[in-house]
C-alpha positions in Angstrom: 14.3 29.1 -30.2 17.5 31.3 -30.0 20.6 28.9 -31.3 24.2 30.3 -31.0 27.0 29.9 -33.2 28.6 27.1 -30.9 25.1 25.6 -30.3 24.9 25.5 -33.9 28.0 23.9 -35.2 27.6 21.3 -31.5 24.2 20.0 -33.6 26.1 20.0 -37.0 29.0 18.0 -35.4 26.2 15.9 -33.6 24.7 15.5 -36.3 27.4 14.4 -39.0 29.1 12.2 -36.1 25.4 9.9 -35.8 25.2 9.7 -39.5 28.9 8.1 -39.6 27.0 5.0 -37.8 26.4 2.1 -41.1 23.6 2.0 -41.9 23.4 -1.7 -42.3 25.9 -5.1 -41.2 27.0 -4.5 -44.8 27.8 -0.6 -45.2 31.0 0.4 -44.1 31.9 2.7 -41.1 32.0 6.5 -41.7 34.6 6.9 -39.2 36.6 3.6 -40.6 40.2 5.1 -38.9 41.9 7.5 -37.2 42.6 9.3 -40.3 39.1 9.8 -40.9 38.2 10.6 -37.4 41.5 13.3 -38.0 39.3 14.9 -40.8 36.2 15.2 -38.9 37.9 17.3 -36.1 39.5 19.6 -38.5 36.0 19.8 -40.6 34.4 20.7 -37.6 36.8 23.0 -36.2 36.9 21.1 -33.1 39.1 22.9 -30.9 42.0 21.6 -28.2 42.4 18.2 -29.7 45.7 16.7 -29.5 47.4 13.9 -31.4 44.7 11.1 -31.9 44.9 7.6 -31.9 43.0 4.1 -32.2 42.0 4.6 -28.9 40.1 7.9 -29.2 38.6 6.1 -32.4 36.9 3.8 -30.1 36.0 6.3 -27.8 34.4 8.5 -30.4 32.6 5.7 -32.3 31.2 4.6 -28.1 29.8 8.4 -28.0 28.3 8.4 -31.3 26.2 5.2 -30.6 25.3 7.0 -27.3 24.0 10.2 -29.4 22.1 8.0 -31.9 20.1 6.9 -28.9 19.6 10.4 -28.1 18.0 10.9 -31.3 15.9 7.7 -31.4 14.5 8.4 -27.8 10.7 8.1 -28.2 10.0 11.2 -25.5 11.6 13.6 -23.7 12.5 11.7 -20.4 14.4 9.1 -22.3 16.4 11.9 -24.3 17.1 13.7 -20.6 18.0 10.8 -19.2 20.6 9.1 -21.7 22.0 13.3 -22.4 22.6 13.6 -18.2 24.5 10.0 -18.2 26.7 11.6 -21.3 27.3 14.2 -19.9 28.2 13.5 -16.5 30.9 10.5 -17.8 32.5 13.5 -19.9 33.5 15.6 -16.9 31.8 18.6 -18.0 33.4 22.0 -16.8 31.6 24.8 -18.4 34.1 27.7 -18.6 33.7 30.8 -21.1 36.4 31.5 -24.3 37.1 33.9 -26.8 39.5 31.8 -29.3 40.1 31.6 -33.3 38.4 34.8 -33.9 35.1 33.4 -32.1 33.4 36.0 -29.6 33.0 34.7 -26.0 31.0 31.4 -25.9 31.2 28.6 -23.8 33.1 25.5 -24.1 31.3 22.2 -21.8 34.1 20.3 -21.8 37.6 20.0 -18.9 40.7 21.3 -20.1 42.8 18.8 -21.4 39.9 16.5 -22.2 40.1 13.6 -25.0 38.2 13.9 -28.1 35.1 11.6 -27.2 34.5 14.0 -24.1 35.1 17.1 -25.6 32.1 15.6 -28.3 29.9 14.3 -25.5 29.8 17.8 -23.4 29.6 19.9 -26.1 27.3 18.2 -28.1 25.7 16.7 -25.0 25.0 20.0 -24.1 24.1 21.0 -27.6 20.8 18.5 -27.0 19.8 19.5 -23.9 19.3 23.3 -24.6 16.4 21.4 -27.6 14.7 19.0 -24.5 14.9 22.3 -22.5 13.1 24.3 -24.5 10.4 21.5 -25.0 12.2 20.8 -28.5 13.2 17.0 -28.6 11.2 16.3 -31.3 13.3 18.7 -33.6 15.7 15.6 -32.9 14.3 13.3 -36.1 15.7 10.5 -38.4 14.6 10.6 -41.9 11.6 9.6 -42.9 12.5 8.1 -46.4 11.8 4.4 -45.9 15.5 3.5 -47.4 17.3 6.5 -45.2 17.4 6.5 -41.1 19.7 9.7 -41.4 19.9 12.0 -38.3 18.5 15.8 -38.5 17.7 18.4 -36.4 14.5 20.0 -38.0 15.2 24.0 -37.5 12.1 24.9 -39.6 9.4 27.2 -38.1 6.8 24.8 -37.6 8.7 21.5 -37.2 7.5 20.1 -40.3 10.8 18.7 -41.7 10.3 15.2 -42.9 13.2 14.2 -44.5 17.3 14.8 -44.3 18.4 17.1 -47.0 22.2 15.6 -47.6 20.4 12.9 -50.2 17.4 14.7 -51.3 15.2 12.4 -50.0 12.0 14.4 -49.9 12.5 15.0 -53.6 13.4 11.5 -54.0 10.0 10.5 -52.7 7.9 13.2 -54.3 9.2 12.4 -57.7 8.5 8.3 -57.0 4.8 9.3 -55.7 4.1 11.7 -58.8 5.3 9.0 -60.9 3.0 6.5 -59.5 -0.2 8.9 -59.9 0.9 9.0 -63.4 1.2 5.6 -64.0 -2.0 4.9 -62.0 -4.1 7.9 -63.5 -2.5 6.2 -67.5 -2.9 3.1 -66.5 
């Protein structure tokens, strides 16, 4: 599957925006204020955002509960259907730009548009190129029992398992070595 540049940083953006979401009652918020959600646009290089407040907080935290459905959808269907309902509440205007030193690419979001729609059209969009292309499953949460991280597996033969942001899948290897050990000793 051919990813772009834009396509690319849309999944990283998607991707670090549903792993904000606590984990638990008791972890805190990744996107706690507008101060964080501040350094998450400019991390992300996300482009035509003006001066943010608490109530593009809100509107941002909405969309990234709407994108951790999208990765939690148990087929294809479901994924299409909660992606087109993103999508069409952002006001998507797909229009072609060449800005900060990026070749032409296209933008899915209106002119003018707040933060939580600029999010949910390009990321939106980001998503449904992978359920077009028969992908959805590349949309996966860690499988380490103590990590429900979001990932989009880009390996050849869709074999990733686990997130790589907490080494999980060395975490786990490790523990199950271990246990032969102590089993095989025992």
């Amino acid at each position: 599957m051919l990813i772009t540049h834009d396509t690319r940083c849309a999944l990283d953006t998607v991707v670090d925006l549903v792993n904000t979401v606590p984990e638990d009652d008791a972890a805190p918020d990744g996107l706690p204020d507008v101060a964080t959600l501040h350094d998450f646009v400019r991390k992300h290089e996300i482009s035509d955002v003006g001066v943010l407040s608490e109530f593009d907080l809100s509107a941002v935290r909405k969309v990234r509960g709407r994108f951790a459905g999208i990765f939690a959808a148990p087929d294809a269907r479901a994924a299409a259907g909660m992606i087109n309902e993103l999508v069409a509440a952002a006001g998507t205007t797909p229009r072609l730009t060449d800005h900060d030193g990026y070749d032409w690419h296209v933008h899915y979001f209106a002119p003018g548009a707040s933060v939580a729609d600029h999010l949910a059209a390009d990321c939106g969009m980001a998503l449904a190129f992978f359920v077009v292309a028969g992908e959805q499953e590349r949309l996966r949460r860690c499988e380490a029992p103590d990590c429900r991280r979001a990932f989009v597996d880009l390996s050849r033969n869709r074999s990733r398992r686990y997130c790589d942001s907490r080494t999980c899948g060395n975490r786990l290897h490790v523990a199950a070595y271990r246990a032969r050990r102590k089993e095989a000793t025992g």
